[in-house]
Every structure is written in C-alpha cells, then in structure tokens.
C-alpha positions in Angstrom: -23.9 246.3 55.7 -26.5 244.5 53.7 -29.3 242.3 55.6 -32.1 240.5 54.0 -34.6 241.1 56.9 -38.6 240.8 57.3 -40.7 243.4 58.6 -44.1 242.0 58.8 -45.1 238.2 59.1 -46.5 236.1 56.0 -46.9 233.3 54.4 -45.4 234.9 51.1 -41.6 234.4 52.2 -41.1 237.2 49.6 -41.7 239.7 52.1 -37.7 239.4 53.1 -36.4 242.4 51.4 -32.5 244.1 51.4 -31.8 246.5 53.4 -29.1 248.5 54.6 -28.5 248.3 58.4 -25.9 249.4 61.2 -25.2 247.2 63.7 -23.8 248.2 67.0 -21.0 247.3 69.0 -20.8 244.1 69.9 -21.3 243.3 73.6 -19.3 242.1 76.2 -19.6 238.5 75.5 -20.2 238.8 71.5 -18.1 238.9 68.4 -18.8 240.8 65.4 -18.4 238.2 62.3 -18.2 238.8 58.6 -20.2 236.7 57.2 -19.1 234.1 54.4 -22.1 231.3 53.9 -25.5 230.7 55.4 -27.4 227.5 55.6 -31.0 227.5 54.9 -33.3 225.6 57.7 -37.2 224.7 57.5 -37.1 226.8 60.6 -36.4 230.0 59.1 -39.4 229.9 56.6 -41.4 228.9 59.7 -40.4 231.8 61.8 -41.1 234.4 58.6 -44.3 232.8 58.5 -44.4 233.3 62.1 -45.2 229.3 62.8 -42.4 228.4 64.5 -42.0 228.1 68.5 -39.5 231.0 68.5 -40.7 234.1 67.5 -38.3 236.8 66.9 -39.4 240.7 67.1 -39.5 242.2 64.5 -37.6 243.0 62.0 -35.5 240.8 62.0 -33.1 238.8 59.7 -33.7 235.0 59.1 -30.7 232.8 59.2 -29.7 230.0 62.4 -26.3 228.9 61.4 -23.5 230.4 59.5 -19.5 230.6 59.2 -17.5 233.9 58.9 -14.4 235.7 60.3 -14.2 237.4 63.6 -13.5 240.6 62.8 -14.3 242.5 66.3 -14.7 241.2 69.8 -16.5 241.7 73.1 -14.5 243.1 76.0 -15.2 239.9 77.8 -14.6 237.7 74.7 -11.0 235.7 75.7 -11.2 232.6 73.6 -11.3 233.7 70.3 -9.5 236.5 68.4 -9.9 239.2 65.3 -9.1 236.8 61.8 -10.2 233.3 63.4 -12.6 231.8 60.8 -15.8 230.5 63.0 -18.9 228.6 62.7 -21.7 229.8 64.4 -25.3 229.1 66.1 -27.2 232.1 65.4 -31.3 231.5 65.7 -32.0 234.5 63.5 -29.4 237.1 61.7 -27.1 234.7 59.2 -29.0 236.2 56.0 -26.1 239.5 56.6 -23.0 240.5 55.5 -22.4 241.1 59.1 -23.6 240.1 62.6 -23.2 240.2 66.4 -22.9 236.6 67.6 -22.7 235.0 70.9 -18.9 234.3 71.7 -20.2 231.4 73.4 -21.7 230.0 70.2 -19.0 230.2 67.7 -16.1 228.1 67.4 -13.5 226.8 65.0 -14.6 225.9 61.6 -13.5 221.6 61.4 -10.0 221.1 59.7 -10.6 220.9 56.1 -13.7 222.5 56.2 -14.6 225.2 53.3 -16.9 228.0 54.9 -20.1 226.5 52.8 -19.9 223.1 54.1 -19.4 224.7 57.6 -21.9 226.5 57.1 -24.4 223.4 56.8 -23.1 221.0 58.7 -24.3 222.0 62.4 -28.0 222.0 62.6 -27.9 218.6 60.8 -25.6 216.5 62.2 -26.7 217.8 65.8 -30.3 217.1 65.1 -29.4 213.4 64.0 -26.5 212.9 66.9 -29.3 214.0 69.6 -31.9 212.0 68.0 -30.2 208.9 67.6 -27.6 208.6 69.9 -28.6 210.8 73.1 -32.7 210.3 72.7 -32.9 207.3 70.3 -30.2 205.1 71.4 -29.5 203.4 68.5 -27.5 200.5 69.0 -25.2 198.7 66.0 -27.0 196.0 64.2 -30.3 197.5 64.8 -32.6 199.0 62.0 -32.7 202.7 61.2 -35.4 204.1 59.4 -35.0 207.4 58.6 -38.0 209.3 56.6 -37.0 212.6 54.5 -33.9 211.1 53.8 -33.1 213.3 50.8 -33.2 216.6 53.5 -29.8 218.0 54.8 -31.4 216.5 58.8 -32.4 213.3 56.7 -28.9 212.2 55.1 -26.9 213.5 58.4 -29.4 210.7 59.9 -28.1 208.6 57.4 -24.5 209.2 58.1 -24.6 208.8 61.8 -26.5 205.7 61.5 -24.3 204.6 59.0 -21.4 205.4 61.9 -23.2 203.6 64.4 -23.6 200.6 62.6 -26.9 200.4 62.2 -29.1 199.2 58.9 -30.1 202.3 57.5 -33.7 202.3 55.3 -33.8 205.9 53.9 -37.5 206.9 52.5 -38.0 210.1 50.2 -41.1 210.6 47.4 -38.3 211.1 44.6 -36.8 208.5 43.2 -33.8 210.5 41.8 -33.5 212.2 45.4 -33.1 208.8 46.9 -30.1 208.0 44.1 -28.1 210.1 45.5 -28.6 209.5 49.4 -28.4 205.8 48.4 -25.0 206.5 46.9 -24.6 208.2 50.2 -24.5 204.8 51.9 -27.8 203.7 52.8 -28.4 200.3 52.5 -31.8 200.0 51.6 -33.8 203.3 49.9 -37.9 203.3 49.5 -40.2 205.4 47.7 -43.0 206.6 50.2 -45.2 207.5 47.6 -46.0 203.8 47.0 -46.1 203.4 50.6 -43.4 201.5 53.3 -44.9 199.7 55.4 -44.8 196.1 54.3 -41.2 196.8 52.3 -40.1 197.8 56.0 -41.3 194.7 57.2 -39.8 192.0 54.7 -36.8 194.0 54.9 -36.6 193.4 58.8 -38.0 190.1 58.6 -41.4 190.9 60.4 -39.9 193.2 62.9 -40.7 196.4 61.8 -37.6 199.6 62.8 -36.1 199.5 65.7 -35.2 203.2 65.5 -37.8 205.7 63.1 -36.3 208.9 62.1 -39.8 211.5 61.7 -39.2 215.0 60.1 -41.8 214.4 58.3 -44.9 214.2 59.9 -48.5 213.5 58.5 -49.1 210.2 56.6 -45.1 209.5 56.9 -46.0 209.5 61.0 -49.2 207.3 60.5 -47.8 204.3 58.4 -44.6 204.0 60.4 -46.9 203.5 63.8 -47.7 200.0 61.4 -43.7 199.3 61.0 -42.1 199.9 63.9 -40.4 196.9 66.4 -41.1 195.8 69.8 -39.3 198.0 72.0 -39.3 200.4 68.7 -38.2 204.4 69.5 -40.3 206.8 67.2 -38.2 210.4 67.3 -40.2 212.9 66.1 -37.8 215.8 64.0 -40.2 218.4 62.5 -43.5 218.4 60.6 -42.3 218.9 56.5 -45.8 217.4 55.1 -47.7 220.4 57.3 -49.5 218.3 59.4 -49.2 217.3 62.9 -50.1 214.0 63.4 -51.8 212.3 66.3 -51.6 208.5 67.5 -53.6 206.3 69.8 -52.2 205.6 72.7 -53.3 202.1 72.9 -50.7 201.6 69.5 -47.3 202.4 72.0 -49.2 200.1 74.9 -49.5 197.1 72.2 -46.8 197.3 70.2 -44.1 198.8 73.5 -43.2 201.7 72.0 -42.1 204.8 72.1 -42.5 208.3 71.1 -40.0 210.7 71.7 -39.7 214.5 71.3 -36.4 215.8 69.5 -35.2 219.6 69.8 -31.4 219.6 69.9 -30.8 223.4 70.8 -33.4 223.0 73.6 -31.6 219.9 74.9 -28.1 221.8 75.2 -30.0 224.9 76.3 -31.5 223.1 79.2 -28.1 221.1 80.0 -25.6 223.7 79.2 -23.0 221.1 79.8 -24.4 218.1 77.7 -25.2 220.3 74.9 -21.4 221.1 74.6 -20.2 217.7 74.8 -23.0 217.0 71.6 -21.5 219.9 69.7 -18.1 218.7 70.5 -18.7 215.0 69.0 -20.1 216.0 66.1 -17.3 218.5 65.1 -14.6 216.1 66.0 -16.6 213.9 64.0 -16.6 216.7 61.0 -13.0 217.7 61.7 -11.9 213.7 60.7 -13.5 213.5 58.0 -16.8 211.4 59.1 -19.0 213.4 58.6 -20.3 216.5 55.7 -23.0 217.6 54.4 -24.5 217.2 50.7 -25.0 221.2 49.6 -26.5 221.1 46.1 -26.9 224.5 46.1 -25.6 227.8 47.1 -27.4 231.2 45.9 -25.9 234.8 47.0 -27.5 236.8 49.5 -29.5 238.9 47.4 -31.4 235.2 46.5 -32.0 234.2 49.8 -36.0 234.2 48.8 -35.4 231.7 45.9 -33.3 229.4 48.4 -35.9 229.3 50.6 -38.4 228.6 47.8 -36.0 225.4 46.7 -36.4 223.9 50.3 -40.1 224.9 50.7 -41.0 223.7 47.2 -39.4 220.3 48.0 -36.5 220.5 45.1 -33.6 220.1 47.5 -31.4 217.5 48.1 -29.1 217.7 51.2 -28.8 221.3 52.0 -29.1 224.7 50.6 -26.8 227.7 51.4 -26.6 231.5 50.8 -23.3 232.8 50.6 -21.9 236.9 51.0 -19.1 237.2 48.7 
C-alpha cells in the first residue's frame, strides 16, 4: 500500500515522500483499516519538524485522525467487525492507504456523517469540548473569546460555545476568513490585526472575557492578559504565531485569573474513563446534527505536502483533509 512517510526530520515538510510499504498483521487488540480521508493537524507539521512533544521514530507516516473501513481484525478485537466504517485516533500513520489502528480508538463514524467530515471532526470538537466545558467551564450568558477562529479548533470553539450559550467573540487576521465563521454563528467577529483589546472591552461593557480561547500564542496571548474578566479562565490551545508567550504572575494575582493548560488526548489518557465520556459527548453531539466541521479543502494523498503547506501558510479556513480514493 501507499504511505507518505518521513525519513529524516526538517523544517522543509517536503521531505514526506511515497512509498510503498507492508504492514503486518494487525495485533491482538488492532484493526487493520482502509483508509478513506485524513484530516490535517498543526501537530503533524510539528512532529515532521520534530517540535512537537511526541516524537515518533522514524520513519514514520504523519496523520492523527482518520476514517476508513475495518477490513481485518485483531484476535482480541470483539467490538467491531470486517466492513464497519470507523473513525479513528491515530497520533501518526493516517497519511496511508492502510493502517493498523488501536481497536480501542476507533468507533462508529456519527449518523450522517460522510468519511471527510468524519475525518475532521474529532481533534476539533474534542479540543474545544475539553477546553471549555471540562477545563474552562464556560457557563451560558458568559463571554467566549475564542482567538484563531478561522482554524478547524477555532470554529469547533465557536460551535460549542455557541451550544453552551455563551457570547462568542471570534478573532482571526483575515477579514474574509472571519465572514465565513461569522456566518458560522458568532456573534461578534474582530480583526486582530488592528488589535482587540479595547473592542473586547466595549463589547463586554468593561469586563473584559470571561472565557479566552489561546491557539494562538505570541502577541494574541499578550493583549488578551489586558481583556480578560475578573474571575477570567485563559485556556491555552497551541502556539500558531511560533512563539511561546510568557506572563507576569502579578497580572493573574490582580486581575483573579487564570491560566490553564489544554491537551485533550493527555486528559483522556491520564483518565481513561473521563476521556471516553468526552469522546462520547462530542460524537453524540456530531451524530445529531450539532456539530461539523467547515472542510474547505480536501487534496489526494499523493498532495499531502501542499495540504500541509495550506495550514502552515495560514490559507485555511476550518479544516483541511487528504483523502485515498
């Protein structure tokens, strides 16, 4: 089968070249999937650059989350069978035709769900669940403020806010990016490029966001410190602008604060149980029709580089997927 896989670390994502590889058996507790659609994460650009906090040994094919068939299983496997149509967690391996996946990670694609939107839905909306539900808290009639807006973790913030009933201010340094997510539902949009502070704070009255959404990072970071409410939860997402910010502490003693850390697979993999109940909500929130993602793209597998390059080069909106067939 055909893999797009990475022999050597680099900053040049180009290094991903096709190759033809055999993949064994699957294991006791695997399934062997074909592979229909691939979502494309900031993540897997880190980890071929080798920045990112997981580091896979080489070679090895990019590619956390994807949706296929199960077309062999483990002799352990009991809860899934040859022809169901899956979504998966992966980490690495979704830029393949084919791939061994953890039984335990797969499960049925949400009714009315095409294998592309499945595909880009789970990173995304269980980012934005954890964040603002299980770590953030958001409460209805608060404010959400939720930077990178335009992103595929940005507008699934959006939704779930949206579903919470919260005010949602959605930020993004492109005003025809922020057309779209504001036809998404967000109730107020802002162009951080002419900065958000003091729009933040008219829109909220004086009291800054009660809830701040960070993939961002860097300046994004600094300015919301300025805009954020009494009692205020900063979540930080990610790092998109490339730099890791820093604040003084004295800022979350003054203005009672807080700053909290965000990785939704480390949460469920630390509380095996509470991570399932997350995935659960979110895909009974997909399979009614709540919740899906934006996909403005889709590229076959043999472009996996240039839909890496759309993310990295900043001209998404919502999410970008790979697909086999």
């Amino acid at each position: 089968m055909r893999s797009m896989r990475v022999h050597e670390l680099s900053e040049d994502i180009s290094v991903l070249k096709m190759e033809d590889v055999s993949l064994p058996a699957p294991g006791p507790k695997e399934v062997r999937l074909r592979l229909k659609a691939c979502s494309i994460n900031f993540p897997d650009i880190l980890m071929v650059q080798g920045k990112y906090q997981f580091k896979p040994e080489l070679p090895f094919a990019p590619g956390m989350e994807g949706a296929g068939i199960v077309t062999a299983l483990g002799s352990d496997v009991t809860h899934l069978k040859v022809g169901d149509e899956v979504v998966a967690g992966l980490r690495i391996g979704g830029f393949a035709e084919e791939v061994n996946a953890s039984a335990e990670a797969c499960r049925p694609i949400p009714k009315g769900m095409d294998f592309v939107k499945a595909a880009a839905y789970p990173a995304a909306y269980l980012t934005a669940y954890v964040a603002l539900v299980i770590r953030g808290h958001l409460k209805a009639g608060e404010t959400l403020l939720v930077h990178g807006s335009s992103g595929g973790v940005g507008m699934a913030a959006v939704d779930i806010g949206k579903l919470i009933g919260a005010t949602v201010i959605a930020t993004s340094a492109s005003d025809e990016k922020l057309k779209v997510v504001k036809a998404r539902g967000a109730d107020h949009v802002l162009n951080v490029t002419r900065g958000f502070r003091e729009e933040v704070k008219a829109l909220t009255d004086g009291r800054g966001a009660d809830v701040i959404y960070d993939p961002v990072g860097g300046d994004v970071f600094d300015e919301s410190v300025r805009c954020i409410a009494w009692n205020g939860r900063l979540l930080i997402i990610g790092f998109t602008s490339g730099r890791i910010p820093s604040v003084s502490v004295n800022m979350p003693l003054i203005k009672g604060f807080s700053v909290v850390g965000v990785r939704a697979g480390e949460y469920g993999r630390r509380d095996p149980e509470a991570g399932r109940a997350n995935i659960e909500a979110i895909d009974k929130l997909a399979a009614e029709g709540k919740i899906a993602p934006y996909v403005c793209a889709t590229f076959p597998l043999e472009r996996a580089v240039e839909a890496m390059n759309m993310l990295q080069n900043r001209q998404a909106v919502g999410k970008v997927v790979v697909t086999m067939d």
